[in-house]
N, C-alpha and C positions, 0 to 999 in steps of 0.2 A: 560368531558370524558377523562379518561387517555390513552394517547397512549406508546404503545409499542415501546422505542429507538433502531433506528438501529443502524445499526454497525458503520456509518459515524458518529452517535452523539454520540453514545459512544466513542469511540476515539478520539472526538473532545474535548468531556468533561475531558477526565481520561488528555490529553493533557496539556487543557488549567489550569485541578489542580495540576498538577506535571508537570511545564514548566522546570526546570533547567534539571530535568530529561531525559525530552525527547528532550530539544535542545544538550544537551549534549554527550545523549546517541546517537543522530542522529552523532554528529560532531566526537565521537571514533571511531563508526562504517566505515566512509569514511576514518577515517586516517589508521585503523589497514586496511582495503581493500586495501589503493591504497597502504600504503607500504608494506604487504606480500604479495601482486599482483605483485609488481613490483620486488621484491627479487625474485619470481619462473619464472618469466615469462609469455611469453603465448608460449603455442604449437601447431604449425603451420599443415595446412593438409599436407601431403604429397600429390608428383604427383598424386600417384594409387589413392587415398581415395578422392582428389577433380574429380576425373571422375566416370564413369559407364561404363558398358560392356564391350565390347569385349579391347578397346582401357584401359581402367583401367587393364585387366588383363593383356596386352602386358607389361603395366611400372611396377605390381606387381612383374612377373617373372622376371624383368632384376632389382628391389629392392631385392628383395628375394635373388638374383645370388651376391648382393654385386654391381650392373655392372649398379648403377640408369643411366638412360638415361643423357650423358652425354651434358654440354652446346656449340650448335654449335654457329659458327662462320664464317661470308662469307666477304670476299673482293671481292671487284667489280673492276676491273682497264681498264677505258677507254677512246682511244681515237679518237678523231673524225676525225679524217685526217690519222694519223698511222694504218695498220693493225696488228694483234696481233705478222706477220709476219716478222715487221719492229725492228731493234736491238734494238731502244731506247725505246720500247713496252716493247720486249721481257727482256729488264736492269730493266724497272720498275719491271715486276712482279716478276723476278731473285732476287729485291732487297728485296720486302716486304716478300718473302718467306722468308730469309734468316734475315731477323731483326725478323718478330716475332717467328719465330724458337730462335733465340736467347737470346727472355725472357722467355725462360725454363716453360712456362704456357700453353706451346699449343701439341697438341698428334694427329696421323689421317692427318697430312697434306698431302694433292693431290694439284699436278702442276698440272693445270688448263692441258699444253700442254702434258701429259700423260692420264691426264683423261678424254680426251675429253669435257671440262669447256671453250669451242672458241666459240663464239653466230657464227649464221650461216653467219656473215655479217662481221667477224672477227675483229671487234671493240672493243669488249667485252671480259674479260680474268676474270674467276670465280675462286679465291681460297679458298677451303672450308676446314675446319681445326674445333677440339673438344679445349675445353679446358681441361686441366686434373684437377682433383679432384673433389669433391662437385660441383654438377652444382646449387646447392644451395646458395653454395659462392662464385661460381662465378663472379657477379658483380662486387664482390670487390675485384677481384684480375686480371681484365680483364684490368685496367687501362695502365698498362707498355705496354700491346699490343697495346691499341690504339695509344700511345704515338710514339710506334716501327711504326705504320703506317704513323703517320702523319709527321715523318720523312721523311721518304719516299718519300711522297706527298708533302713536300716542297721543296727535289732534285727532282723534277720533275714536275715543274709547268703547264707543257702543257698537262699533262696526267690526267684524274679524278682518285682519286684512294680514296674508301667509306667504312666504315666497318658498317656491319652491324650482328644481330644475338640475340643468347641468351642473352649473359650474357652484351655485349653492351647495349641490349636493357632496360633489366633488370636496371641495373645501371641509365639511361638515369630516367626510370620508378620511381624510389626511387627517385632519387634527384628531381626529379618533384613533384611528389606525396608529399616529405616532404613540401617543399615549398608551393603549393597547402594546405595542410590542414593548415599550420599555418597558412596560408592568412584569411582560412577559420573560420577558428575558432578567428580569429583577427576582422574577419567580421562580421560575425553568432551573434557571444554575443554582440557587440555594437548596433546590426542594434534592436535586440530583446528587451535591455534596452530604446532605444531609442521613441519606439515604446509605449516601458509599458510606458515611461517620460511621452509623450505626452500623454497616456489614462489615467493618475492616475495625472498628473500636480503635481508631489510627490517624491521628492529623493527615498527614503526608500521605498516607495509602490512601484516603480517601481523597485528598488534593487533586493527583497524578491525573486520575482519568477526567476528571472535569476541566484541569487547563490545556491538558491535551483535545479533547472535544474543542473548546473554546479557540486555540488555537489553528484548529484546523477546518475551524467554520473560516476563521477571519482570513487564513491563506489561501480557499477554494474561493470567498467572496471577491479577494483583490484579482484572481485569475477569471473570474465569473464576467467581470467587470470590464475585464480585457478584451475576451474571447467575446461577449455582445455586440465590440462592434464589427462582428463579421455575424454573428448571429447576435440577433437582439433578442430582450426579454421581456415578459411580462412583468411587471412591477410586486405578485406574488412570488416571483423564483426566489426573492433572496428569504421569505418567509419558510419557504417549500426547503430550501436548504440549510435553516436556522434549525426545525423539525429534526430532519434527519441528521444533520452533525451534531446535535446533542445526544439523539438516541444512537447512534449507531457508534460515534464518537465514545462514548461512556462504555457502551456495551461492550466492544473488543478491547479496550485497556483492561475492563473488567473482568473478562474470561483468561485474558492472560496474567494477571497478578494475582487473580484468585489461586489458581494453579500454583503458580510459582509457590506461594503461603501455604497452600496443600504441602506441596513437594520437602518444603523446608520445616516446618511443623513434623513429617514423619522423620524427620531426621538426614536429611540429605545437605552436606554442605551446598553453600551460595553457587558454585559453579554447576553442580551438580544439577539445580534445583531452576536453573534459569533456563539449564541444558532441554531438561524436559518438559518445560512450558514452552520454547521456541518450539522443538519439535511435535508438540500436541497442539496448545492451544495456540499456539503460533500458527499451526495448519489450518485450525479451524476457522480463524480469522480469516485467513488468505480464501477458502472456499464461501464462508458466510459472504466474505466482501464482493470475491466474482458472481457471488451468483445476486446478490441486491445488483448490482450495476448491470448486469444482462437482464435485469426482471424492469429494472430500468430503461434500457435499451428499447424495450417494448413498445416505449408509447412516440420513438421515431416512426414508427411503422403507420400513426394517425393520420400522417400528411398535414398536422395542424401546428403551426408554429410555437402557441403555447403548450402543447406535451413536448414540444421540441425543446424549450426552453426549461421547462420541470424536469425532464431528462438528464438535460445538459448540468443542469446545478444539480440534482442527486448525484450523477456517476461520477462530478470534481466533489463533491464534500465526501462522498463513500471513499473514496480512492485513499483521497488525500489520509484520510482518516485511518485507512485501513495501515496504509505504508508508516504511519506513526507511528501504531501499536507494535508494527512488528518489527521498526527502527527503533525512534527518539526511545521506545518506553521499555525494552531490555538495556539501555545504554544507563538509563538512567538509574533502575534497579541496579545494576552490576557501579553505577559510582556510589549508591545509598547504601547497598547494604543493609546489613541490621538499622541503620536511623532512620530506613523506612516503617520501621514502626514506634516514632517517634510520639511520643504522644499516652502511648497506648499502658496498663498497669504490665510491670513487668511479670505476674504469675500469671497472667495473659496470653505473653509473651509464646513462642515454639508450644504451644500448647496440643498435646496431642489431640490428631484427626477422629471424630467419633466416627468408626465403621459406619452406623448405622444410621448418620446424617440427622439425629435427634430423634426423641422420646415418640412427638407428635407426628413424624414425616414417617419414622418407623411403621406404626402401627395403623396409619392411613395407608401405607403404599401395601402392607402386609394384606391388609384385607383384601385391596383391590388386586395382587396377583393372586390370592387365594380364589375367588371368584372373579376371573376375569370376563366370563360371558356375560356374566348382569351387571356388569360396571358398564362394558363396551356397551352394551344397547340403551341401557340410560345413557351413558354421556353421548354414543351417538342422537336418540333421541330428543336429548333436550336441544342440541346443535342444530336440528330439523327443524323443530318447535320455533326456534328462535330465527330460523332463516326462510320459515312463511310468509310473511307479511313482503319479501322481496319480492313474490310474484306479479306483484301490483306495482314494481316502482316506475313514479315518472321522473324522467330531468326535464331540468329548464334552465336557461339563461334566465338568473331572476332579477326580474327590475328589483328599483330602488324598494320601494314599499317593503318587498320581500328580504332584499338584503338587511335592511338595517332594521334595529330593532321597533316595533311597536309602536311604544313611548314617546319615541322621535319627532317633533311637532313636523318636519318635513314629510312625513311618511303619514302622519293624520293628513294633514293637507292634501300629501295626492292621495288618497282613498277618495276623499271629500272629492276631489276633481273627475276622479276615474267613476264617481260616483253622478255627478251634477253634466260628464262633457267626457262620456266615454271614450271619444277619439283624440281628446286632446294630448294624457301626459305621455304617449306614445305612438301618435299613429308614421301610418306608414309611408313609405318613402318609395318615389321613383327618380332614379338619375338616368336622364338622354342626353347620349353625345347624338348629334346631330350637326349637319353641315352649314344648316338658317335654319336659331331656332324660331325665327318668327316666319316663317314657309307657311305655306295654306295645308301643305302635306303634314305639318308638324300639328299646326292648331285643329283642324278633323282630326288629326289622330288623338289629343286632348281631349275634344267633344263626346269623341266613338267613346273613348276611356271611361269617361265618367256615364255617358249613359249605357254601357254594357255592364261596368260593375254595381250598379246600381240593379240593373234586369238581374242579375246573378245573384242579387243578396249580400256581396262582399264589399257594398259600401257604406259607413256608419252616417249618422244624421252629423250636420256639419259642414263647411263650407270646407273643396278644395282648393289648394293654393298653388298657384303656377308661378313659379320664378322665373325668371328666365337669365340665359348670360350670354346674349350675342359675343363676346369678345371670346368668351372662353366654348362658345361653340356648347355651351350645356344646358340642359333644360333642366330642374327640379320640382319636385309635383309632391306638394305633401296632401294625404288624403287620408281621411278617420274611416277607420276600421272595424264593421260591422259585429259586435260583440263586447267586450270587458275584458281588456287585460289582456291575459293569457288563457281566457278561457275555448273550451271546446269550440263555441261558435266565430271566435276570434282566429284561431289556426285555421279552420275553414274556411274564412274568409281570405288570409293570405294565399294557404295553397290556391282557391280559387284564381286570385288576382294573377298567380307566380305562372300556373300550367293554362289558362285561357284567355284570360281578359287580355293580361301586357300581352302575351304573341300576339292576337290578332287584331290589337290595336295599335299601340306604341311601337311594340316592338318588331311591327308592317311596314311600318316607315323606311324606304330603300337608301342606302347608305348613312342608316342611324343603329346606333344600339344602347337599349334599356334594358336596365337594371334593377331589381327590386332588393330596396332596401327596409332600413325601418329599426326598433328593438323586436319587433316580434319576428321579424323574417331573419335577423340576425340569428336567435337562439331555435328557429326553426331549422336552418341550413346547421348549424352545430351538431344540433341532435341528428340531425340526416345525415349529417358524415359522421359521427360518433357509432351510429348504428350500419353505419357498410364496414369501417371499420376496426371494430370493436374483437368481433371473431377472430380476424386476425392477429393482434394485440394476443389477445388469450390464449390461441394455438402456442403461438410464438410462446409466447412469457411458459407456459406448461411444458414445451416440447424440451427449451434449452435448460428451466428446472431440470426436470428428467433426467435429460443427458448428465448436467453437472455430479448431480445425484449417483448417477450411474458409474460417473468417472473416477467418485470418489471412496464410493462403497464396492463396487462392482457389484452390485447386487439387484437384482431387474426386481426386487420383493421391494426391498429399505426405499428403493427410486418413486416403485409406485405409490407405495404408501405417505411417503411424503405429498405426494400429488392431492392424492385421497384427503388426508389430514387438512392441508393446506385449504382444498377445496369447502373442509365443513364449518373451517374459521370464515372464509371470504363472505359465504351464503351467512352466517350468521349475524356477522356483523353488518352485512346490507338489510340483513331482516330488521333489524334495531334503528340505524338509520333514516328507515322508510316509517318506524314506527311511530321514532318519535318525533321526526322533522316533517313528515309527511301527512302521518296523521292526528301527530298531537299527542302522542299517546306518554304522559309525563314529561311532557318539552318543558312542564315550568321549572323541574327539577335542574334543567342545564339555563334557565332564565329564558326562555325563549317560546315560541308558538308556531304551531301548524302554521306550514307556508304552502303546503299542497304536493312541491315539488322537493327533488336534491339538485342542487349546484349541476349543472350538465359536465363539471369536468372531474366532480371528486368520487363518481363510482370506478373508472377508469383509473383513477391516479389511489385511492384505497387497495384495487387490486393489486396495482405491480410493488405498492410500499410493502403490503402487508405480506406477499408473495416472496420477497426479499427476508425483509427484516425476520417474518417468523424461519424461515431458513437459520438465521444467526442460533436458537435455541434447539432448534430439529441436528445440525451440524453437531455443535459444543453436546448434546445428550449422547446422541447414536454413537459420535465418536467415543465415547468413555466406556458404553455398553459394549462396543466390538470388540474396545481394548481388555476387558474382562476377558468375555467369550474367546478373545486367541488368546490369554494365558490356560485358558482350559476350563473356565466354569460354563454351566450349561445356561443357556438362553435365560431362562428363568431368573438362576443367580444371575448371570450377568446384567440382565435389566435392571434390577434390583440391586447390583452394585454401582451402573452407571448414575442412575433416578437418583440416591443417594449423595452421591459423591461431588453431582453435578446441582443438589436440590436447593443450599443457598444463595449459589449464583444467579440460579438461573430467575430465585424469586427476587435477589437486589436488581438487577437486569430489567425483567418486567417492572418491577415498581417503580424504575426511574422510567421507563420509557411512557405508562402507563402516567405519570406524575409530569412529564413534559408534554402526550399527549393533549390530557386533561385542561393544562393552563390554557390552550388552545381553544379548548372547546368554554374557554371562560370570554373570550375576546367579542366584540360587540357585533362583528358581522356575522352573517349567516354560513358564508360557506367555509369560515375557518370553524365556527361550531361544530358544523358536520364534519370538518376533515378532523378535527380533534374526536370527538364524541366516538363519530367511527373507528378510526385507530385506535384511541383509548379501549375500548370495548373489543374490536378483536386481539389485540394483543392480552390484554388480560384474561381474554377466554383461550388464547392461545395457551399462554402462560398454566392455566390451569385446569382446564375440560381436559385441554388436548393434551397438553405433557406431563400431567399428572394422572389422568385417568387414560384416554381412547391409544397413547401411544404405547403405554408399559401393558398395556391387556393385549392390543394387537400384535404385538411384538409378543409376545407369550402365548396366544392361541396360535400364529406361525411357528411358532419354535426352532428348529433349524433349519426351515423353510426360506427364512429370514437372510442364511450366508449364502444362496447357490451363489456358484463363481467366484466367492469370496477370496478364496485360495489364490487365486492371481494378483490378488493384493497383497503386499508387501507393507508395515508401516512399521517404525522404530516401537519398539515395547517400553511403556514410562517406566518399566521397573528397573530395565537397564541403565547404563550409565551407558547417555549418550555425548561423543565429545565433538561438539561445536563448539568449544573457548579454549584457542591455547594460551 
């Protein structure tokens, strides 16, 4: 009977006949991408566009005004024996005011002893100062200040004296960060080679899928780079797509030359043997890759320009990635040939397939079909266990302190400040456009401001600051914030400020409008669009799984349980994230410590990764078990031939993604910790709760409950000889 080629063997075939072609055509395409990507650039989000509500419209109107929210700057000068009162105190901060005034980059200086910046124990001397121009470029022109300080603080050894801020911070943040990813990427691709070494015992077969990844990060980058400046990015996306073209990158070259090696080991000539990895794992590739880019797709649904931007660079690196696997890398194999296992001992060599996938896989997988009721409810179990501790999670936009690590002398310092001048390393912010901001209407409204939020509780001790910008028609109102941080009493104090105070003071003003801004009203408007919608995101991301599932199995059993399965990884791996980032619980293990909260954007972007990516093992398993089950062995066998057949793929697979994750969760900031630590950890329980124990048991107490409608499905049989090469 002749079957109908799909799109995997078609493309495997048109490949493997026109190889110069399409290695070639693959290799222009990466070089014209990464060099007119790298000529334009990329275009960066702005303040306004990386937030939402009320807090994005406060930095819109002071972008708009020309007047971007400028990069602050705090000195801390203290000593523990002197009061602020003492000359040799009062010389210190005499002195620093007076040096970095001196490198002409600073604008907005307040003497601590004018503005009332004395901690109430008068230890403590706070000088807070803007930098002028671009708080964009800041960073790099913030250096001479620090320099100007630490003068200072070397005529005066007895005194602490710490800078800390925007554009310190910033700067600190980059030189880390670059370091950090070169490690990482220094790391990431050896540990990934290393990995395919030992599963393919092969120079070149282990080569293949890592400069394929690599290449297809770099051709999605130079396109990424292009397409920003119609949508711009977050300065994460190309991190966010470094992540996934490794994993995902590696994983499909993987499932399809594993095969191929299968196919040719039991004896099937090169054409034969290409034939049937186009047509098998070829398909699976093509299904793993649509359904990450639609699990993808999900987080347009945010309305937030950064899932917009995470989005956009997954579904170009998946893509691009996916269309590699199932071009450049049948082209390739069919020019190599046998010198694809160059390298390798030749009694190695075709060495035949062990039925039973090894001694140890054997007799682990035997047991658990043997008893698959008490396997199923311990591994469901422990997956519950492990997905408790989610019911408690908070996000947050997290300031500095929390992001970077501990040790950080920046991040002592602002403790010490958030500690000594609780509104200072953050308070909050109003922008009023307004018609005359120096109107009688404007200043009563200023007055009302301050003493209604004050009557409310939602104002901290500390002096308000009124800016004003007659030319640009804007008013800015910075005001300390009743509470610490981000704590309980701190959110209250904003909501307070956001739903009563500004309407019926500021925001009363006829033919004006205010805006409430700030870091804490920033990550509060986040979290309040995160949670309208989120639901939807997950509907979405579940409903089109499903479907894919549905389209490709036809089976309303395989679709759901995928949903199922999926769903006991996501819960468990938030359970572990909240565990250890939230409440400390073995954070020293990954180098790090309870910060309280998770990143407000990485529970979101864990879902629709790990909702994808585990899909890439649920596909390449199931597909191998059907193909058993239609040559005629019953559910059981057929599980048990799939699980087998598919058992050391599927564990090189996880362990490189699981080994890329991880480098991740090694980097100094916090919320790549969590997005590593978290990934790492559900793929690995993916990798082995789920598809080594809850899937082969579930699939065996359904039994043939597993194919309804099956029968409307048609797919090429590996046994045959299928001809996609003439």
């Amino acid at each position: 009977m002749a079957h109908r080629r799909s799109p995997a063997a078609a493309l495997g075939g048109w490949s493997a006949t026109h190889r110069k072609t399409a290695v070639f055509g693959w290799l222009l395409f990466v070089i014209l991408a990464t060099v007119i990507g790298g000529a334009v650039g990329q275009s960066q989000l702005s303040n306004a566009q990386e937030g939402v509500g009320s807090s994005a419209q406060a930095l819109q109107i002071l972008q708009d005004a020309g007047l971007s929210d400028p990069a602050s700057e705090m000195v801390l000068v203290h000593d523990g024996t002197q009061t602020a009162d003492a000359a040799g105190f009062r010389q210190a901060v005499d002195q620093v005011i007076s040096a970095v005034k001196a490198t002409g980059q600073t604008d907005d200086l307040q003497n601590p002893y004018t503005a009332g910046l004395i901690s109430k124990d008068r230890h403590y001397a706070l000088i807070q100062f803007d930098m002028t121009g671009d708080a964009s470029t800041a960073a790099d022109r913030v250096q001479p200040v620090l320099d100007a300080v630490a003068t200072v603080q070397t005529a005066h050894p007895g005194v602490q004296i710490n800078e800390v801020g925007d554009a310190s911070g910033n700067q600190w943040v980059n030189q880390t960060l670059g370091k950090d990813f070169k490690r990482a990427e220094w790391t990431a691709v050896p540990l990934a080679f290393g990995i395919l070494l030992a599963a393919f015992a092969a120079l070149i077969a282990a080569l293949l899928p890592v400069l394929l990844a690599v290449t297809a990060f770099m051709g999605a980058l130079g396109m990424l780079d292009l397409i920003s400046h119609v949508v711009p990015q977050d300065s994460s996306s190309n991190s966010v797509m470094l992540l996934m073209g490794l994993a995902v990158g590696v994983d499909y070259c993987l499932f399809y030359l594993r095969r191929e090696r299968q196919e040719r080991a039991s004896g099937r000539d090169a054409k034969q043997a290409l034939s049937i990895a186009a047509a098998t794992s070829g398909h699976s590739v093509l299904v793993s890759g649509a359904t990450v880019m639609v699990a993808m797709a999900g987080m347009f649904l945010t309305g937030m320009h950064i899932f917009e931007g995470f989005a956009l660079a997954s579904i170009l690196v998946v893509a691009i990635a996916m269309l590699g696997s199932v071009t450049v890398l049948p082209a390739l194999l069919a020019m190599l040939g046998d010198r694809i296992d160059w390298g390798r001992r030749k009694s190695k060599r075709n060495r035949p397939v062990d039925p039973n996938g090894g001694r140890l896989w054997n007799a682990t997988l035997a047991k658990v079909l043997d008893h698959p009721k008490g396997f199923a409810a311990a591994a469901a179990g422990f997956m519950l266990l492990l997905a408790i501790p989610a019911a408690g999670m908070h996000t947050q936009s997290l300031d500095i302190n929390k992001l970077l690590p501990s040790s950080t002398p920046m991040v002592q310092t602002y403790n010490q400040i958030s500690a000594e001048f609780p509104a200072s390393p953050a308070p909050g912010m109003i922008v009023m456009q307004t018609p005359d901001p120096s109107a009688p209407a404007v200043t009563e409204a200023i007055a009302a401001f301050k003493a209604k939020a004050a009557a409310d509780g939602a104002l901290g001790s500390g002096p308000v600051q009124v800016t004003p910008y007659p030319a640009q028609h804007v008013v800015k109102i910075l005001f300390p914030i009743a509470g610490q941080g981000a704590d309980a009493q701190a959110v209250k104090s904003i909501d307070t400020v956001r739903s009563t105070v500004l309407p019926q003071t500021l925001g009363a003003v006829p033919h004006s409008k205010a805006a409430l801004g700030g870091n804490l009203a920033f990550s509060t408007d986040f979290n309040d669009q995160l949670d309208h919608r989120i639901l939807p995101v997950f509907l979405f991301v579940l409903g089109v799984t499903f479907l894919l599932m549905l389209l490709t199995f036809s089976s309303w059993t395989i679709a759901t349980t995928a949903i199922v399965l999926n769903l006991l990884s996501t819960g468990a791996a938030y359970g572990v994230m909240v565990a250890v980032f939230q409440h400390g619980w073995g954070a020293s293990l990954v180098g790090t410590h309870a910060v309280g909260a998770l990143e407000s954007w990485i529970p979101l972007f864990v879902f629709v990764v790990l909702f994808g990516l585990s899909m890439d093992y649920h596909v390449f398993v199931v597909s191998r078990i059907r193909e058993a089950h239609e040559r005629g062995l019953s559910t059981k066998d057929a599980v048990a031939h799939g699980l087998r057949a598919t058992a050391g793929t599927i564990t090189s697979a996880a362990a490189i993604m699981v080994a890329v994750f991880a480098v991740f969760g090694t980097l100094s900031m916090q919320d790549f910790k969590q997005l590593g630590v978290g990934l790492g950890v559900a793929i690995l329980l993916d990798a082995t709760v789920i598809r080594v124990l809850l899937l082969p048991t579930v699939m065996t107490l359904l039994g043939e409950r597993n194919w309804r409608r099956s029968a409307r499905h048609v797919e090429p049989q590996p046994t045959e000889k299928i001809s996609v090469l003439r």
